[in-house]
Short mmCIF file of the C-alpha atoms (twelve columns), coordinates in Angstrom:
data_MODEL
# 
_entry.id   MODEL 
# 
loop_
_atom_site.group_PDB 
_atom_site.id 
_atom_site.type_symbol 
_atom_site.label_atom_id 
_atom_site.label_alt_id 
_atom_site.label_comp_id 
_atom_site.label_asym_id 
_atom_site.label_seq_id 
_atom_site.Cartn_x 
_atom_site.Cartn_y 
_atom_site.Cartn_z 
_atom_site.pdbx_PDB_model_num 
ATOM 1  C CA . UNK A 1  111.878 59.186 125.677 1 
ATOM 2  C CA . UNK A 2  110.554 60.739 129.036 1 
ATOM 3  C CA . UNK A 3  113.348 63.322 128.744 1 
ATOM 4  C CA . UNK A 4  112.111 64.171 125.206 1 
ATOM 5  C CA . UNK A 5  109.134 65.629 127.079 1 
ATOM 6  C CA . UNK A 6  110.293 67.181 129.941 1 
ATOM 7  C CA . UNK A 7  112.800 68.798 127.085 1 
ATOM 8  C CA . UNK A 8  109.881 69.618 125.235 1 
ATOM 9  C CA . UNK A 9  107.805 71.352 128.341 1 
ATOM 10 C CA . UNK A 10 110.949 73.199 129.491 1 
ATOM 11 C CA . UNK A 11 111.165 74.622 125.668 1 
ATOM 12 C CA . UNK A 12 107.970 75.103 125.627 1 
ATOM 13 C CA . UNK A 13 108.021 77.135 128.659 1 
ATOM 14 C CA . UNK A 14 110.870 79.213 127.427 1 
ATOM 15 C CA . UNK A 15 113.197 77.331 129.819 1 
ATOM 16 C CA . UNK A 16 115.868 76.152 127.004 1 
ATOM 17 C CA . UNK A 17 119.653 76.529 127.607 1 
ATOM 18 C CA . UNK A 18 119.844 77.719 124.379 1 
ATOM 19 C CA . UNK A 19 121.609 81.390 124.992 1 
ATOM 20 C CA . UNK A 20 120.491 83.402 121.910 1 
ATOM 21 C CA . UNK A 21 117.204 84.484 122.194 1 
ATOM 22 C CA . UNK A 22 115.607 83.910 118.692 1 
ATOM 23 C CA . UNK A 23 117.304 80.081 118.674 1 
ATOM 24 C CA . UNK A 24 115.211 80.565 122.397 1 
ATOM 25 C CA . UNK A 25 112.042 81.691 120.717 1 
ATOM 26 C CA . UNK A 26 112.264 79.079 117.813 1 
ATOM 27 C CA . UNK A 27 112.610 75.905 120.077 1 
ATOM 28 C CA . UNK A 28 109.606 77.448 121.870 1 
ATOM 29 C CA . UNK A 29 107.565 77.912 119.574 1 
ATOM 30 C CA . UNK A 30 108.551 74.512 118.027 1 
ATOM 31 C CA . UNK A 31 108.048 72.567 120.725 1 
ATOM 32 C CA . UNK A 32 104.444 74.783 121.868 1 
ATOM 33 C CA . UNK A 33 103.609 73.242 118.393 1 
ATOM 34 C CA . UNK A 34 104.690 70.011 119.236 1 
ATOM 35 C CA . UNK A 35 102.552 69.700 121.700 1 
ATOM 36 C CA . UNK A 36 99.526  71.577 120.307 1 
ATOM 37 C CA . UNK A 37 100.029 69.093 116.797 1 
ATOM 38 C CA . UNK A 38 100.031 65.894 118.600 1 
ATOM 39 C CA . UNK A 39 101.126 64.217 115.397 1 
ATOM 40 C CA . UNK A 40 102.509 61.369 114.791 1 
ATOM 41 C CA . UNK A 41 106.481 61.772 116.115 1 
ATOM 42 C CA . UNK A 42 105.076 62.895 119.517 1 
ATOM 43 C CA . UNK A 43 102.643 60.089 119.864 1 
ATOM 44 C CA . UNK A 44 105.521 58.088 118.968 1 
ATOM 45 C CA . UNK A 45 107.691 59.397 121.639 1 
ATOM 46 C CA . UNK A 46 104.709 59.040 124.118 1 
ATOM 47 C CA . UNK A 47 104.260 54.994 123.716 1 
ATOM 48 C CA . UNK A 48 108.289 55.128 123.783 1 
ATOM 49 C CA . UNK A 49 108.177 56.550 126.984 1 
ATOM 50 C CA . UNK A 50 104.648 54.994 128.219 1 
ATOM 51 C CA . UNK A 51 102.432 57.688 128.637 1 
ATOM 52 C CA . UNK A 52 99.010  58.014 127.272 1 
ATOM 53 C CA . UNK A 53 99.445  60.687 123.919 1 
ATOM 54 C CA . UNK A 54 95.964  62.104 125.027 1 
ATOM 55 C CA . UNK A 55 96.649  62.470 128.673 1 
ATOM 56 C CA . UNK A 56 100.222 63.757 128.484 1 
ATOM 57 C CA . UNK A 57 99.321  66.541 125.723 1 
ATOM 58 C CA . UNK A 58 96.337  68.185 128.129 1 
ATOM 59 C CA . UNK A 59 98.832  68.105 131.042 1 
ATOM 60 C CA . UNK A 60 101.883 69.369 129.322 1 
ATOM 61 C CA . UNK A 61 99.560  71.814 127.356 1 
ATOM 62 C CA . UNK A 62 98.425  72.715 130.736 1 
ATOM 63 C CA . UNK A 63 101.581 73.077 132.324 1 
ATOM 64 C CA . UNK A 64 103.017 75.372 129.813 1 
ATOM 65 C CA . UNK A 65 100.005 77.588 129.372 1 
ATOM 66 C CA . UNK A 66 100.428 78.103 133.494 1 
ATOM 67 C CA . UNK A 67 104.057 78.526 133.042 1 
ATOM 68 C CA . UNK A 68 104.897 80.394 129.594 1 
ATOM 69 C CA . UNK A 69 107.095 83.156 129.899 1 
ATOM 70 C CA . UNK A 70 107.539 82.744 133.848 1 
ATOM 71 C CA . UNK A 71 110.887 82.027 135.397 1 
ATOM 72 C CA . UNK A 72 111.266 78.598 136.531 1 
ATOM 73 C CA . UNK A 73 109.656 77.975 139.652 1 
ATOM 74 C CA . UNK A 74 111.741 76.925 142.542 1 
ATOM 75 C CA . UNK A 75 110.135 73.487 142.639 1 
ATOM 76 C CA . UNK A 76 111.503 72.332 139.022 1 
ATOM 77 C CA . UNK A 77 114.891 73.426 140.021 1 
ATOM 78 C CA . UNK A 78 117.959 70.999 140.166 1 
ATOM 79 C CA . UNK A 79 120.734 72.237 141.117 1 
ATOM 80 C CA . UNK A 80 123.153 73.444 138.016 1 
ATOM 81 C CA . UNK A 81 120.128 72.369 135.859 1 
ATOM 82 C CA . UNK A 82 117.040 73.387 136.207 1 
ATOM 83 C CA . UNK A 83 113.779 70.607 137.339 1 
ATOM 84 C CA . UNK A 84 111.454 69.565 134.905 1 
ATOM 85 C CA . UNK A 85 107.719 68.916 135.320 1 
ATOM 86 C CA . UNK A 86 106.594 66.070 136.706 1 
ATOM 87 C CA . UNK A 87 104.366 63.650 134.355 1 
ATOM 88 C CA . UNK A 88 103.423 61.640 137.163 1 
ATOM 89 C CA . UNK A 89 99.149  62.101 136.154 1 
ATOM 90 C CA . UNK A 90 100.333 60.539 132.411 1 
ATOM 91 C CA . UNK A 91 99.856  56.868 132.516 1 
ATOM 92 C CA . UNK A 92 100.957 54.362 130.063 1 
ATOM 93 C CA . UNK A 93 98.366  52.945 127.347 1 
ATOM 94 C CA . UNK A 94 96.926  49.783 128.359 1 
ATOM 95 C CA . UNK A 95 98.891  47.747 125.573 1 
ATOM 96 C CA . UNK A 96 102.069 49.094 126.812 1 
ATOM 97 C CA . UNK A 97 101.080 48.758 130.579 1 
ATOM 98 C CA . UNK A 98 100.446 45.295 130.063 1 
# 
């Protein structure tokens, strides 16, 4: 589930792999709203992966808002794929942590 939200950010960002622009533009957009929703499916995904909905939203929100339209920068780089954003200030809930 962690990789659902690093795939998320990176869409977010304008990062996807997707080659057409408007499919490009769509999963941004999508997954900016995502984010910005906080419904259900992505608080969901966030106990899945054990992060804190609350926390992880500001600092993904965050992250994108820093990073929109920006190439990637050199520190989220793998090589042949790209790096994701570290989630490392997103800590579990407590009744997942226990």
């Amino acid at each position: 589930m962690r990789a659902t939200i690093l795939l998320a950010i990176e869409d977010a960002c304008g990062w996807s792999a997707v080659s057409r622009p408007a499919d490009r533009d769509q999963n941004r957009q999508a997954a900016l709203r995502w984010f910005k929703e906080g419904g259900d499916d992505f608080r969901y995904v966030c106990v899945l992966a054990g992060f804190d909905a609350d926390q992880t939203r500001r600092a993904a929100l965050s992250f994108i808002f820093e990073h929109q339209g920006k190439s990637r920068p050199a520190e989220y780089r793998r090589p042949g794929v790209g790096r994701t954003p570290k989630l490392a200030d997103a800590t579990p809930p407590e009744s997942v942590a226990a």
